[in-house]
GUSE-302115 format. One record per atom (N, C-alpha, C): residue number from 0; residue in three letters; atom name; x, y, z. Coordinates in steps of 0.001 Angstrom, whole numbers, plus 500000, padded with zeros to 6 digits. Layout:
<tises>
tise k=NUM; r=ALA; a=CA; c1=X; c2=Y; c3=Z
...
</tises>
This chain:
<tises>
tise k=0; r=UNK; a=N; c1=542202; c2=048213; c3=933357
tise k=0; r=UNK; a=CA; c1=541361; c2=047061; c3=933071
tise k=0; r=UNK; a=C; c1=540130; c2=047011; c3=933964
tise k=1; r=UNK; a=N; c1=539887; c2=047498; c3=934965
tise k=1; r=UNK; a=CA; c1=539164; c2=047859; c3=935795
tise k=1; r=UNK; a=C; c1=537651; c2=048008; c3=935175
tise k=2; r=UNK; a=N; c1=537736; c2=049393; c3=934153
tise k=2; r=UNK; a=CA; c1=536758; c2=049400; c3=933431
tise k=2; r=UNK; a=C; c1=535856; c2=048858; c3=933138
tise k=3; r=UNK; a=N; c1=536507; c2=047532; c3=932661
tise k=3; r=UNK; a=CA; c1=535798; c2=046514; c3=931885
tise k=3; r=UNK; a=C; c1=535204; c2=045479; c3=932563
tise k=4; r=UNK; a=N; c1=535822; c2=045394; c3=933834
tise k=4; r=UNK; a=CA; c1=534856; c2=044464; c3=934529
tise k=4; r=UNK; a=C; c1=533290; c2=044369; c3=934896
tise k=5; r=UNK; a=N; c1=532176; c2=045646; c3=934643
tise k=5; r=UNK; a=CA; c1=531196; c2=045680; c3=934373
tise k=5; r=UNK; a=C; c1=530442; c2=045079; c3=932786
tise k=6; r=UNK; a=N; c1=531707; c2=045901; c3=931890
tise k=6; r=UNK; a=CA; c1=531164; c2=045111; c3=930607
tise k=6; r=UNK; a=C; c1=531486; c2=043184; c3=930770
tise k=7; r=UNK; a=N; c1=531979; c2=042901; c3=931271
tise k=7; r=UNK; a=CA; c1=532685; c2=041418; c3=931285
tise k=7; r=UNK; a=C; c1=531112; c2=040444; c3=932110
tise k=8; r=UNK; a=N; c1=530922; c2=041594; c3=932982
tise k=8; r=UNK; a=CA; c1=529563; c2=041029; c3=933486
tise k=8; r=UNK; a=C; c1=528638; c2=040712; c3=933072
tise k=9; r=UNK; a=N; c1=528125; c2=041924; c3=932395
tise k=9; r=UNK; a=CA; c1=526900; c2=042183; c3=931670
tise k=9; r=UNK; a=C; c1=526891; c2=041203; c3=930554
tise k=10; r=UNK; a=N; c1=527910; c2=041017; c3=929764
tise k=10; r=UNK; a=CA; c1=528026; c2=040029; c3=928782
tise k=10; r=UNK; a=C; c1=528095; c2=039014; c3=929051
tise k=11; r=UNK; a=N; c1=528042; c2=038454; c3=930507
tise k=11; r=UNK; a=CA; c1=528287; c2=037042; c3=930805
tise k=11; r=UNK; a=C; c1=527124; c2=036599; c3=930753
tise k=12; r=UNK; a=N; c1=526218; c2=037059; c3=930782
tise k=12; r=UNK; a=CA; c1=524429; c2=036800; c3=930278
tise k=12; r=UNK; a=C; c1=524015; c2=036247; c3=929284
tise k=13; r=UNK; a=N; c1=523902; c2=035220; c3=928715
tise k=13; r=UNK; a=CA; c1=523253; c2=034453; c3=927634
tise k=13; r=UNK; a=C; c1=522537; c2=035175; c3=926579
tise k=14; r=UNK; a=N; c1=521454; c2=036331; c3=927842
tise k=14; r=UNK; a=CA; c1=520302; c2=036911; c3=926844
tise k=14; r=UNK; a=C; c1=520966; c2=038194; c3=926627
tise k=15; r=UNK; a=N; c1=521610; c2=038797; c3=927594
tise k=15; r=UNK; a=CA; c1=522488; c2=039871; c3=927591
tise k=15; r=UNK; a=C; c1=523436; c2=040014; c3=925861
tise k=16; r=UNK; a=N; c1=523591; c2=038834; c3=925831
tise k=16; r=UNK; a=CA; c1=524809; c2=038626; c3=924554
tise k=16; r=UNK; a=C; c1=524498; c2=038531; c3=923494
tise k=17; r=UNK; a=N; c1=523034; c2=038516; c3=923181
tise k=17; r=UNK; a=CA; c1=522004; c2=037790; c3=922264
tise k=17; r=UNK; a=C; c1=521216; c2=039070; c3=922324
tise k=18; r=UNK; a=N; c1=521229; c2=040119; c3=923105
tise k=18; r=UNK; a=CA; c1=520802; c2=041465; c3=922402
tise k=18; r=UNK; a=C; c1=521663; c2=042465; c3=921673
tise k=19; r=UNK; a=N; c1=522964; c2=042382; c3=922615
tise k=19; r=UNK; a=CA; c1=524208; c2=042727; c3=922399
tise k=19; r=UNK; a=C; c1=524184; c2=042322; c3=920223
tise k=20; r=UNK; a=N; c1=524374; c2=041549; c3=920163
tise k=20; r=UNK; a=CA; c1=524485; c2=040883; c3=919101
tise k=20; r=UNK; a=C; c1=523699; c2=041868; c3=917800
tise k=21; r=UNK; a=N; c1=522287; c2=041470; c3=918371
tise k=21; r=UNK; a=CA; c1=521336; c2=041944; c3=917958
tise k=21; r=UNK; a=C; c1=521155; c2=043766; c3=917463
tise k=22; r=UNK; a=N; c1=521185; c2=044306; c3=918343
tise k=22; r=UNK; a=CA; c1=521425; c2=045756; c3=918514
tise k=22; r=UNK; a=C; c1=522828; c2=046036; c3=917205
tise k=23; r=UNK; a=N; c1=523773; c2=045169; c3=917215
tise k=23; r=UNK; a=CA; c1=524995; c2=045366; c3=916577
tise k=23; r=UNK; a=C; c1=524667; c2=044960; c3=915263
tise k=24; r=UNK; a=N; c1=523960; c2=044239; c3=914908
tise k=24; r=UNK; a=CA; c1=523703; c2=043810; c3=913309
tise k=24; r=UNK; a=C; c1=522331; c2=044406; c3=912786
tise k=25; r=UNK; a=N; c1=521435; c2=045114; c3=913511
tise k=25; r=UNK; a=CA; c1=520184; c2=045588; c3=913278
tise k=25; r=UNK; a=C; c1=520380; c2=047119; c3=913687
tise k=26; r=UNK; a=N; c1=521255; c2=047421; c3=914476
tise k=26; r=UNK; a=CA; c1=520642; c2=048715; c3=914635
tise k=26; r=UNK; a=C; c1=519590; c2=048704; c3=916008
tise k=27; r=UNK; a=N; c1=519264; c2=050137; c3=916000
tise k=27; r=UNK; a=CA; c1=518419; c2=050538; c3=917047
tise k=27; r=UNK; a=C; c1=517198; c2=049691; c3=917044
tise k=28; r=UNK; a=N; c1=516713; c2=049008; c3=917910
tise k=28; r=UNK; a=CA; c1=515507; c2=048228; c3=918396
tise k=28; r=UNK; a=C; c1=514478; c2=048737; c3=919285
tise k=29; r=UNK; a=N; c1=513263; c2=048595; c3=918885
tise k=29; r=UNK; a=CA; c1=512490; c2=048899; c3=920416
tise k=29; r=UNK; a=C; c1=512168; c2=047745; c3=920823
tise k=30; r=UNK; a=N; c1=511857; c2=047440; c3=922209
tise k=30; r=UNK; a=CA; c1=511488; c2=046490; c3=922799
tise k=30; r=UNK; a=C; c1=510754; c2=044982; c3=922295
tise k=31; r=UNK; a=N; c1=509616; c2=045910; c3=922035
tise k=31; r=UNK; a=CA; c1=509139; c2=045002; c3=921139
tise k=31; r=UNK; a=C; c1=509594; c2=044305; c3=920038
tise k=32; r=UNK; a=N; c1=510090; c2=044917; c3=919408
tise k=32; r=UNK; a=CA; c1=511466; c2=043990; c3=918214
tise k=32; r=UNK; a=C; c1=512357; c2=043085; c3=918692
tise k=33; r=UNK; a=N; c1=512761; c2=043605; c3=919998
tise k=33; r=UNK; a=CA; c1=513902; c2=042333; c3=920728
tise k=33; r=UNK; a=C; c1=513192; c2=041660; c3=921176
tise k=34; r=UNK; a=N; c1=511482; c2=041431; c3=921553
tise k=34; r=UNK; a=CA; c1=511194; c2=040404; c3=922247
tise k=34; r=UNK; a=C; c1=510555; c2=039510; c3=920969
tise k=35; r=UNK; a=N; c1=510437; c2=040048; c3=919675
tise k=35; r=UNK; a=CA; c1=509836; c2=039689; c3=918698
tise k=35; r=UNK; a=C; c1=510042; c2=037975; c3=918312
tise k=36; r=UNK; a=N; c1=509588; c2=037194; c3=918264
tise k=36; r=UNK; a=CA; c1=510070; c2=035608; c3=917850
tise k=36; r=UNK; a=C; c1=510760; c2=035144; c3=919058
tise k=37; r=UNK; a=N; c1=510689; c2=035996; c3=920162
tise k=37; r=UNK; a=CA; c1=511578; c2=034688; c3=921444
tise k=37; r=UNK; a=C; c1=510688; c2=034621; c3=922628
tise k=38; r=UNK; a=N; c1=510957; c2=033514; c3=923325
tise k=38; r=UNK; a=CA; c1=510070; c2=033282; c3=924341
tise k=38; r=UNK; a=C; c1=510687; c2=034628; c3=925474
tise k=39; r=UNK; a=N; c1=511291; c2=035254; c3=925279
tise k=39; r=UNK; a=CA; c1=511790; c2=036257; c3=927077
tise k=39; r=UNK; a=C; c1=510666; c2=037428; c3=926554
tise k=40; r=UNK; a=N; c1=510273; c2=037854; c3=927755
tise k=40; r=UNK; a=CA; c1=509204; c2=038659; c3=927794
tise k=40; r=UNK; a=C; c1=509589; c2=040401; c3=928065
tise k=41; r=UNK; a=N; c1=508832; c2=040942; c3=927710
tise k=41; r=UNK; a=CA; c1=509260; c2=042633; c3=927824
tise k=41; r=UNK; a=C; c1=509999; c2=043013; c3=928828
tise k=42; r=UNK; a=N; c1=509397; c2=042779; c3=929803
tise k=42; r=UNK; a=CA; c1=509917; c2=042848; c3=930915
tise k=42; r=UNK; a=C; c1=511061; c2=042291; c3=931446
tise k=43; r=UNK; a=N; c1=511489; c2=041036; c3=931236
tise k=43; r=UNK; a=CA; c1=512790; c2=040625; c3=931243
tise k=43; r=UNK; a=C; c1=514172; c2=041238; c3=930259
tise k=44; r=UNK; a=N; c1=513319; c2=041387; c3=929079
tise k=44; r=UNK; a=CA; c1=514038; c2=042037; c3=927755
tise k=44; r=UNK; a=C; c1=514724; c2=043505; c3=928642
tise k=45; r=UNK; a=N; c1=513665; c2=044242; c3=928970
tise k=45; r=UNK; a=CA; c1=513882; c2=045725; c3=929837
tise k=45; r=UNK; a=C; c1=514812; c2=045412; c3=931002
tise k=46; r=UNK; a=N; c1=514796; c2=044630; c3=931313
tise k=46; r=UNK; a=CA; c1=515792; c2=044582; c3=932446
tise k=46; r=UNK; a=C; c1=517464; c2=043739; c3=932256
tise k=47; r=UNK; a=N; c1=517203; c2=043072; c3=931272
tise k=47; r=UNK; a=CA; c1=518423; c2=042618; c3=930928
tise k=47; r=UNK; a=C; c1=518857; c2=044322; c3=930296
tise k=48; r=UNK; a=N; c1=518311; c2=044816; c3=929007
tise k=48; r=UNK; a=CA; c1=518628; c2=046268; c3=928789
tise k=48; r=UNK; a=C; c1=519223; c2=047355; c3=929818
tise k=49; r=UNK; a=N; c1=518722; c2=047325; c3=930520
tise k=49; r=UNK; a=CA; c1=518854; c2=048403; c3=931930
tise k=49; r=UNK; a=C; c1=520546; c2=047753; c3=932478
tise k=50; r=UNK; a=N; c1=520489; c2=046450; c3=932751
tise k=50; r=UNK; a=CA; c1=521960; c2=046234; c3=932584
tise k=50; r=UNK; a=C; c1=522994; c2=046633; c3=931623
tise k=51; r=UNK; a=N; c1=522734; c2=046196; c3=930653
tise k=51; r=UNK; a=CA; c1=523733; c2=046482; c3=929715
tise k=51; r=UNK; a=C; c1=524106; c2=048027; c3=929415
tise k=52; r=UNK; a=N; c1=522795; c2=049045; c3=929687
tise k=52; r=UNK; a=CA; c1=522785; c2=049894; c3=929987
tise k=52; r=UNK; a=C; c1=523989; c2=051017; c3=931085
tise k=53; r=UNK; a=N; c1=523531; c2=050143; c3=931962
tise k=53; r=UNK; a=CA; c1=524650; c2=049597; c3=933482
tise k=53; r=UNK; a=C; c1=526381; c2=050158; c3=933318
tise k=54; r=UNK; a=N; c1=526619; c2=048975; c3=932050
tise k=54; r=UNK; a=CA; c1=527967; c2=048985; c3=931657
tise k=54; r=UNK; a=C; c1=528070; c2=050054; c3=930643
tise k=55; r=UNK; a=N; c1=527009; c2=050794; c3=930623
tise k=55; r=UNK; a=CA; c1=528024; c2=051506; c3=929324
tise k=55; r=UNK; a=C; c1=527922; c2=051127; c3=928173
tise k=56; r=UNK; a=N; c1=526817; c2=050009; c3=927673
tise k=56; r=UNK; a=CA; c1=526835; c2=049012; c3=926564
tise k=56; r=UNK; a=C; c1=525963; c2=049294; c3=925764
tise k=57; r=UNK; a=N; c1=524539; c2=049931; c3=926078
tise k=57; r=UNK; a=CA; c1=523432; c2=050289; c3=925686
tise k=57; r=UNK; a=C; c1=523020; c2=051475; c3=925973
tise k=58; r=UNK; a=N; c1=522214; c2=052164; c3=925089
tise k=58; r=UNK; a=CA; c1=521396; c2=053258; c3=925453
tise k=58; r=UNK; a=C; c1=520007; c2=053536; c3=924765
tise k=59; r=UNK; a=N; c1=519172; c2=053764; c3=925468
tise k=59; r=UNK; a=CA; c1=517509; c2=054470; c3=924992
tise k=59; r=UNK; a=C; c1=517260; c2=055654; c3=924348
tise k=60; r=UNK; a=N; c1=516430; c2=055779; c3=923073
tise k=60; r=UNK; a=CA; c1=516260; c2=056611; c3=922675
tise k=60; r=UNK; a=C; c1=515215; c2=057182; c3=922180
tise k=61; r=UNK; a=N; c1=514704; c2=057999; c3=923015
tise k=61; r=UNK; a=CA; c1=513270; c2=058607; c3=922330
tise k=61; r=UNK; a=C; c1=512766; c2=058247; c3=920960
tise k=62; r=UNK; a=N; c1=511889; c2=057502; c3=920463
tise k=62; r=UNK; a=CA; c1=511429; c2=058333; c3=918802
tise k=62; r=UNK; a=C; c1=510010; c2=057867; c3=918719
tise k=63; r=UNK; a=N; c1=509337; c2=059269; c3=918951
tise k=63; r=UNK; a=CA; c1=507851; c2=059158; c3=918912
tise k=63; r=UNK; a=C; c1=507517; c2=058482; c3=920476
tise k=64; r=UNK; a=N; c1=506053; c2=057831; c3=920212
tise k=64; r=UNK; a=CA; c1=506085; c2=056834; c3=921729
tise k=64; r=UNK; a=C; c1=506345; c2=056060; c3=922453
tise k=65; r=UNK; a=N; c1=507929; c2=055765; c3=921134
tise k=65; r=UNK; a=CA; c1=508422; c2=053968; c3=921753
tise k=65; r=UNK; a=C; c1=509871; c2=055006; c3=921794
tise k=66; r=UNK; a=N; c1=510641; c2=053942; c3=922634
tise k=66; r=UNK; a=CA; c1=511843; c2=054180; c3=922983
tise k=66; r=UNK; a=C; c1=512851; c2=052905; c3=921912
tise k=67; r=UNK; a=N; c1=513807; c2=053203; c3=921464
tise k=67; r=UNK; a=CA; c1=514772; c2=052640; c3=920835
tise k=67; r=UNK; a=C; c1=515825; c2=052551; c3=921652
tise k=68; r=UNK; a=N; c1=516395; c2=050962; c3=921348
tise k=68; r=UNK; a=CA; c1=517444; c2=050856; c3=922399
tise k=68; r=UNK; a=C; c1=518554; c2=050786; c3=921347
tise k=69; r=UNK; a=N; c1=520112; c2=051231; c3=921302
tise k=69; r=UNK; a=CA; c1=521145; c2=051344; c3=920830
tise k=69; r=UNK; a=C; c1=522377; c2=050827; c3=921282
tise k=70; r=UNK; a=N; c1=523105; c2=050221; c3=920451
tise k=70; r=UNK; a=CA; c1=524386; c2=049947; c3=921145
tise k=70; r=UNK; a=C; c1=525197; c2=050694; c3=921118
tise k=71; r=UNK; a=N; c1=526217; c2=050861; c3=922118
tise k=71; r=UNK; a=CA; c1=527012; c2=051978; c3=922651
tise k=71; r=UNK; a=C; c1=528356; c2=051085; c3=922513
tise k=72; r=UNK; a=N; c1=529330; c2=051080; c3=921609
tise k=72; r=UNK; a=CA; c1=530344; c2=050150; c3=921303
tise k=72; r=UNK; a=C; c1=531715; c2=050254; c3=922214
tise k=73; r=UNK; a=N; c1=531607; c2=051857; c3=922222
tise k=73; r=UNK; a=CA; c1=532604; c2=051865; c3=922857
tise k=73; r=UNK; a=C; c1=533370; c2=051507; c3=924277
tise k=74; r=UNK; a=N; c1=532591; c2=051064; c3=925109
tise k=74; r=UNK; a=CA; c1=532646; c2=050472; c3=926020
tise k=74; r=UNK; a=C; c1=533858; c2=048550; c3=925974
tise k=75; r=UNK; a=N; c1=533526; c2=048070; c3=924142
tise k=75; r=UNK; a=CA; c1=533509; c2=047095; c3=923915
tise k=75; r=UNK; a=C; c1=535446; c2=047176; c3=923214
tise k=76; r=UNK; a=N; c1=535614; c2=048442; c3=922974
tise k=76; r=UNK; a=CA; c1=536921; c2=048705; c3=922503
tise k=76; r=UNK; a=C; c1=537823; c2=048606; c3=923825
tise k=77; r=UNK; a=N; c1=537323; c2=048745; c3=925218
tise k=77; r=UNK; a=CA; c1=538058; c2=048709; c3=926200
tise k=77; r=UNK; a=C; c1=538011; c2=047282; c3=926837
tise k=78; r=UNK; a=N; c1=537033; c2=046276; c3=926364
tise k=78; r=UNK; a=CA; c1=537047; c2=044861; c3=926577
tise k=78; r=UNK; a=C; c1=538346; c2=044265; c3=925842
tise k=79; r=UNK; a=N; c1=538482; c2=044892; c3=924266
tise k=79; r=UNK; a=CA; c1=539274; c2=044057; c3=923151
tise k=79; r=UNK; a=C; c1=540544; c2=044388; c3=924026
tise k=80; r=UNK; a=N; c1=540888; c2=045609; c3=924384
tise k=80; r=UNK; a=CA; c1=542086; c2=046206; c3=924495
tise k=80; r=UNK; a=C; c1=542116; c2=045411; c3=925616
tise k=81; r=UNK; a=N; c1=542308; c2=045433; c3=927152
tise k=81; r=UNK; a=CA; c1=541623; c2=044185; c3=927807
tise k=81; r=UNK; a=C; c1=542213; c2=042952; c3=927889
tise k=82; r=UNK; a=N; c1=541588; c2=042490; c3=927039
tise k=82; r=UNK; a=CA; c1=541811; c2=041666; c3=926600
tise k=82; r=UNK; a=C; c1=543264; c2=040970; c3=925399
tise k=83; r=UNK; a=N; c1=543335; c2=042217; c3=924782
tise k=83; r=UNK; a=CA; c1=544875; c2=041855; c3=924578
tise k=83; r=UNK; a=C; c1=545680; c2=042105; c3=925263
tise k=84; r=UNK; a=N; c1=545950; c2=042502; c3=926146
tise k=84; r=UNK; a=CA; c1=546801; c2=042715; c3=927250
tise k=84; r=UNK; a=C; c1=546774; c2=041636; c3=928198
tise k=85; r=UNK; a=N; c1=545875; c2=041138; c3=928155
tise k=85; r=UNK; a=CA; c1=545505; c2=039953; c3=928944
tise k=85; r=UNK; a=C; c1=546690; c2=038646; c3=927844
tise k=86; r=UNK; a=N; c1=546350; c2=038481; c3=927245
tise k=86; r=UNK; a=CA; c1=546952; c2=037648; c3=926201
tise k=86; r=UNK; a=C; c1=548327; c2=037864; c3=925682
tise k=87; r=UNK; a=N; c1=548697; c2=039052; c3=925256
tise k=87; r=UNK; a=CA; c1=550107; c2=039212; c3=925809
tise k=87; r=UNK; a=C; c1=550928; c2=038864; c3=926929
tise k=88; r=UNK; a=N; c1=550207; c2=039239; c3=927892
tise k=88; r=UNK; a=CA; c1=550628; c2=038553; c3=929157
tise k=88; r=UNK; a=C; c1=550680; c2=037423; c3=929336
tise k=89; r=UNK; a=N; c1=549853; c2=036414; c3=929124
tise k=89; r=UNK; a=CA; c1=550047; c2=035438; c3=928850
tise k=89; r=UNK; a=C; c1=550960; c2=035052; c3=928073
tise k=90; r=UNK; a=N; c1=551013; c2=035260; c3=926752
tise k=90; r=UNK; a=CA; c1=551921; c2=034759; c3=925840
tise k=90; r=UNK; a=C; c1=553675; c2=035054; c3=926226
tise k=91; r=UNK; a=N; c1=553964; c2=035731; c3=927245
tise k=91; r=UNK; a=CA; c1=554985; c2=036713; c3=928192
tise k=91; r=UNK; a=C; c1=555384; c2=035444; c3=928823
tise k=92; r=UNK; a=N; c1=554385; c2=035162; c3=929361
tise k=92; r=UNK; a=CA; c1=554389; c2=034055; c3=930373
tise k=92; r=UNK; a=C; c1=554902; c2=032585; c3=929691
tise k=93; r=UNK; a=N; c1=554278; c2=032521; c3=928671
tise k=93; r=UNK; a=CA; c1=554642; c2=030686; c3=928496
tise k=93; r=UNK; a=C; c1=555861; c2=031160; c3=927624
tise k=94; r=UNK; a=N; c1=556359; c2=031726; c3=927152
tise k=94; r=UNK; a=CA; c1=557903; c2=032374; c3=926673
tise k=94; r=UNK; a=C; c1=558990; c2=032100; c3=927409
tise k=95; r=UNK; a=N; c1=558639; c2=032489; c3=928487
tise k=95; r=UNK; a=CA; c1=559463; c2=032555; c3=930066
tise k=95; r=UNK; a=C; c1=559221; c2=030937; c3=930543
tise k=96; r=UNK; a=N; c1=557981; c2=030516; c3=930451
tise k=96; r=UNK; a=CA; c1=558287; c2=028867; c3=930912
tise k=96; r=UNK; a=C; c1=559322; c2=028052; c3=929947
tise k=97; r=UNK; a=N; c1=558734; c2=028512; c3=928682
tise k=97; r=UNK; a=CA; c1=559618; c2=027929; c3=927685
tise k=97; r=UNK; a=C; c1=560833; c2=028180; c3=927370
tise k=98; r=UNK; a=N; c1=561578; c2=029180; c3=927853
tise k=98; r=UNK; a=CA; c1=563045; c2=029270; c3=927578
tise k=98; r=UNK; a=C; c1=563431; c2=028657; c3=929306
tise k=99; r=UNK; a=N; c1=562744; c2=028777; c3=930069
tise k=99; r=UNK; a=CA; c1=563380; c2=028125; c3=931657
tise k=99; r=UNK; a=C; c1=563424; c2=026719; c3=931572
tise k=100; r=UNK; a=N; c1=562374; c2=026054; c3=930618
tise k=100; r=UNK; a=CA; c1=562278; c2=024357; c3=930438
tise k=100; r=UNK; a=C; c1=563412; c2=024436; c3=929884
tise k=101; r=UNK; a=N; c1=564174; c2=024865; c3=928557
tise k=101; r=UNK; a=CA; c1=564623; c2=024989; c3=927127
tise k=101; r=UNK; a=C; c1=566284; c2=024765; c3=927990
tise k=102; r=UNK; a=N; c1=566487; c2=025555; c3=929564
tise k=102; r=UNK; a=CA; c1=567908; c2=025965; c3=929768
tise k=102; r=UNK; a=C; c1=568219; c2=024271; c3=930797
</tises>
């Protein structure tokens, strides 16, 4: 679970989550497209990127003179997994409260 604690980060970002998003229903973006209609500026856009980047979440891609940014999912299969394990555990847990109330 270890892993994932960078992706857990990176996504804890408002704008982080809102490119995330973005990248996942559109496809490859250049910069300019993610800053397209919102007030965050290139430069912020690029650096929230460079994070997500960070985790394993994103990646850049040459085409022509602009760079395209991509989402990299797999990083996000080790959040789910993660995360159900997390929840199993839990659910482990109130099982065990509930048959100890129950006796």
């Amino acid at each position: 679970m270890t892993g994932a604690a960078p992706v857990f980060a990176a996504l804890g970002d408002q704008t982080r989550l809102r490119l995330v998003a973005r990248l996942g229903a559109e496809g490859p973006l250049s910069i300019k497209r993610l800053t397209a209609g919102t007030d965050v500026t290139r430069q912020a856009v690029t650096k929230h990127l460079q994070v997500l980047a960070g985790a394993g979440l994103a990646r850049s891609v040459p085409q022509g003179r602009e760079r395209l940014w991509q989402l990299r999912p797999q990083p996000l299969d080790e959040v789910r997994r993660s995360l159900g394990l997390i929840s199993r555990r839990w659910d482990e847990s109130l099982d065990r409260m509930k048959a100890a109330l129950e006796e």
